[in-house]
C-alpha positions as CSV (number, residue, x, y, z in Angstrom):
1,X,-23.0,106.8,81.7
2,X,-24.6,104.5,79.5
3,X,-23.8,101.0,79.3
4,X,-24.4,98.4,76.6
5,X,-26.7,95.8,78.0
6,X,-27.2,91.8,77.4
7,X,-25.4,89.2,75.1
8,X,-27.7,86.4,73.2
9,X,-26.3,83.5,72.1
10,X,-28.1,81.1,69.3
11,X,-27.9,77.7,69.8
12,X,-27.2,74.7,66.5
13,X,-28.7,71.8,65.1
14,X,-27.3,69.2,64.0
15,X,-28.0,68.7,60.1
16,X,-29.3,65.0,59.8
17,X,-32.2,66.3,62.8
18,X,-33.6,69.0,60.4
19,X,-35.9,69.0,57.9
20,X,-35.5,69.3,54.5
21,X,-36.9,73.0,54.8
22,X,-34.6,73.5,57.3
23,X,-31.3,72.6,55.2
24,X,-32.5,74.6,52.7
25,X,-33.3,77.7,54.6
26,X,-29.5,77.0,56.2
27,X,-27.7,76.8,52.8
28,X,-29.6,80.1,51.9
29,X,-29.1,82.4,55.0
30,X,-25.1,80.8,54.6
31,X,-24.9,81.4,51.0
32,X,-27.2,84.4,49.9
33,X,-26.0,86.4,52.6
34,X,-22.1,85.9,52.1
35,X,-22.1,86.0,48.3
36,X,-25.3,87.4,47.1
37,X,-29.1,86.0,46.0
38,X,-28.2,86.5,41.8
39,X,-24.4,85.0,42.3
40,X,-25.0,82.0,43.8
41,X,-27.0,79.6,41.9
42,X,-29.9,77.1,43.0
43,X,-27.6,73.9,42.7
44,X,-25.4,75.1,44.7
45,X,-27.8,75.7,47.6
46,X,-29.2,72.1,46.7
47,X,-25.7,70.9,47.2
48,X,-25.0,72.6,50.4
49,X,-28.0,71.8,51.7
50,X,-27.9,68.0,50.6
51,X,-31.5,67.8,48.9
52,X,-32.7,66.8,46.1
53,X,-34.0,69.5,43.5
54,X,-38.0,68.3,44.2
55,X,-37.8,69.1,47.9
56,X,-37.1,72.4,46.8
57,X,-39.6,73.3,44.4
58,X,-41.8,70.8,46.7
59,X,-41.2,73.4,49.6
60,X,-40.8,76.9,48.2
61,X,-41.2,76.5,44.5
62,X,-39.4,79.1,43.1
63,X,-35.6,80.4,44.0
64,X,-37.5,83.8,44.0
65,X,-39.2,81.8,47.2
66,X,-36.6,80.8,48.6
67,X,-35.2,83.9,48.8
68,X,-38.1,85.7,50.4
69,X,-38.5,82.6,52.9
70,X,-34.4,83.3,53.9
71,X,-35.3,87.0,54.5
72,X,-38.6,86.2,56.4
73,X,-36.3,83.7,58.7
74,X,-33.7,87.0,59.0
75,X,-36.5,89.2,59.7
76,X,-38.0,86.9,62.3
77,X,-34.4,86.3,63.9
78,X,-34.2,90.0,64.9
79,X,-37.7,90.5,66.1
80,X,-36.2,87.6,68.4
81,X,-33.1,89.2,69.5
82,X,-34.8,92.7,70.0
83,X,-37.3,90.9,71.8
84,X,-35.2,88.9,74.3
85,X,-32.6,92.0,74.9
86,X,-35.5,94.1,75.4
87,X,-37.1,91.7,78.2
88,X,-33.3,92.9,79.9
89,X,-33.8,96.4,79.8
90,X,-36.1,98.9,82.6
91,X,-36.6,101.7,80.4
92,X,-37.3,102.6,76.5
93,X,-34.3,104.5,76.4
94,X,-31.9,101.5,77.5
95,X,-34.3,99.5,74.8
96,X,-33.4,102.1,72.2
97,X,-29.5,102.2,72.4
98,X,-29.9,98.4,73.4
99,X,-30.6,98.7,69.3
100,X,-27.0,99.9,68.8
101,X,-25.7,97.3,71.3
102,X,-27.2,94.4,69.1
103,X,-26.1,96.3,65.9
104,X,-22.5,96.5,67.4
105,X,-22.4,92.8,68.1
106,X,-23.2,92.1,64.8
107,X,-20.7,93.8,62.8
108,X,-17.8,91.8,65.1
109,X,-19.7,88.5,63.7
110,X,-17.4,86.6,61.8
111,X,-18.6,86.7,58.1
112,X,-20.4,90.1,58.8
113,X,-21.6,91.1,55.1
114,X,-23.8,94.4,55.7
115,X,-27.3,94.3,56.2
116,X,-28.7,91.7,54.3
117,X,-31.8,93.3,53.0
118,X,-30.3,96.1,51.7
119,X,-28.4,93.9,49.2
120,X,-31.0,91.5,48.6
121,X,-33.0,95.1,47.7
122,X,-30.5,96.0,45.1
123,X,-29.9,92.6,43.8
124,X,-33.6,91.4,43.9
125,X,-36.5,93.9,42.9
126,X,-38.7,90.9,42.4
127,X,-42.3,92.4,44.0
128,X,-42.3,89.4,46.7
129,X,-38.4,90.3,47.6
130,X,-39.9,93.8,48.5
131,X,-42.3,93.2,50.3
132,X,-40.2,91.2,52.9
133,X,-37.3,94.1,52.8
134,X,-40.4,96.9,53.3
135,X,-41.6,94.7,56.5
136,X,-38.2,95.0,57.6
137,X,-37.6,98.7,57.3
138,X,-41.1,98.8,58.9
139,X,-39.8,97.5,62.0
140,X,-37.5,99.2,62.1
141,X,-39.5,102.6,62.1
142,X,-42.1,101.4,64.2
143,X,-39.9,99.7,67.2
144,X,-37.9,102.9,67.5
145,X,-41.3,104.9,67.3
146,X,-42.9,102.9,69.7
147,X,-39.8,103.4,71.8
148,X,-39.5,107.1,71.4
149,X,-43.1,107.6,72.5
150,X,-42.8,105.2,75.4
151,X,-39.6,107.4,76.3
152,X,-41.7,110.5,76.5
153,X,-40.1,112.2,73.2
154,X,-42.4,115.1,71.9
155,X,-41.8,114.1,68.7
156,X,-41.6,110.5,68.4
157,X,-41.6,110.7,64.5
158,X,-39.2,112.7,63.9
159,X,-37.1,111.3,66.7
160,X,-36.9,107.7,65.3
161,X,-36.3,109.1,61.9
162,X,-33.3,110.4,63.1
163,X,-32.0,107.2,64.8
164,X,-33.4,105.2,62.1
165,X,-30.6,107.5,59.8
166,X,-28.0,106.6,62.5
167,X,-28.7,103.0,62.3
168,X,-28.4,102.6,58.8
169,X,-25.4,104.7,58.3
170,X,-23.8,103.0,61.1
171,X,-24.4,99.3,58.8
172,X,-23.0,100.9,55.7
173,X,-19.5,102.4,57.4
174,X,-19.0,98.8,59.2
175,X,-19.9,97.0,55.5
176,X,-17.9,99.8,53.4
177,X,-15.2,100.9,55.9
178,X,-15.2,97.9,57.7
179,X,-15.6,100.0,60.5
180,X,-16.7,97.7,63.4
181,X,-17.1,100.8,65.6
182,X,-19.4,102.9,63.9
183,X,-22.6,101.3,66.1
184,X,-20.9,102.7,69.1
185,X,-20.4,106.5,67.2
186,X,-24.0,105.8,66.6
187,X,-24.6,105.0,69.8
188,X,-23.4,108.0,71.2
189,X,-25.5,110.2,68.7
190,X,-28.5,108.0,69.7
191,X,-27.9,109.3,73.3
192,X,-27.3,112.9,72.6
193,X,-30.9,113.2,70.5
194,X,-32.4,111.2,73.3
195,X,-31.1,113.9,75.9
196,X,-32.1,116.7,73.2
197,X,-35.5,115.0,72.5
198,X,-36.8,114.5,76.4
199,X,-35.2,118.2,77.2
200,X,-37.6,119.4,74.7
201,X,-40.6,117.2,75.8
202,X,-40.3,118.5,79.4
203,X,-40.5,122.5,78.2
């Protein structure tokens, strides 16, 4: 039986050690994600954070700028935790459902809010806002390419388009249904087209 694998932990700053940037970039990834990148206006993320309004424009210039530097920082953040669960795991199929794991943990998060470039997507069709979301769904597509090929799938494409559908249903039930179990149903798919997809490799 397949068994989730790992648990990574972040670790906090305190706020008068971190950079003006860094506040900023804080106050965005709180305040974007939990109420949205049009709701929530730029002096409020200058009060959170505790700057002034020149250390903004200063450091990122634009809102539109700081909301593609708070997606970058999300983007990077998850190439980290795949990374560092992966470095925990033998095989490309325990790094594949490993993906579910991850996604699992994160719906239980407190504040979970759906995936966060999917609303910034629909709230944001600013060209530099989609670029940042397109890198993300790109990564997605190509880790659990990479993955399927490593796993011997004969069909690697197809096979990661497939879990690629899982994962993103999976977000959507836990953000719409509040269903904090639907990366475990989608983990349990993920394992029947692995076992389908090497079956049909090895014919």
């Amino acid at each position: 039986m397949d068994r989730p694998v790992c648990t990574v932990k972040g670790m906090s700053t305190k706020a008068s050690d971190r950079s003006p940037r860094e506040r900023l970039l804080s106050a965005a990834n709180e305040l974007f994600y939990e109420e949205g990148v049009h709701t929530v206006g730029i002096d409020r993320v200058l009060k959170h954070a505790g700057v002034a309004k020149a250390s903004l424009y200063s450091t990122f210039g634009s809102k539109e700028e700081l909301i593609r530097a708070y997606l970058e920082a999300r983007l990077e953040k998850r190439k980290q935790r795949y990374a560092q669960r992966f470095a925990r795991c033998t095989t490309a199929r325990e790094r594949i459902l490993a993906v579910f794991d991850l996604l699992g943990e994160s719906f239980i998060e407190s504040g979970f809010r759906g995936c966060a470039f999917q609303r910034a997507s629909a709230e944001a069709p600013a060209a530099g806002v989609r670029d940042v979301v397109h890198a993300a769904r790109d990564f997605a597509r190509s880790t659990f390419v990479e993955l399927a090929r490593e796993a011997g799938a004969a069909d690697p494409d197809a096979l990661a388009k497939q879990l690629v559908v899982l994962y993103d249903g999976a977000t959507i039930a836990a953000q719409l249904d509040r269903d904090t179990g639907a990366a475990t149903t989608a983990r349990s798919m993920a394992v029947a087209l692995l076992d389908a997809a090497l079956v049909t490799a090895e014919r």
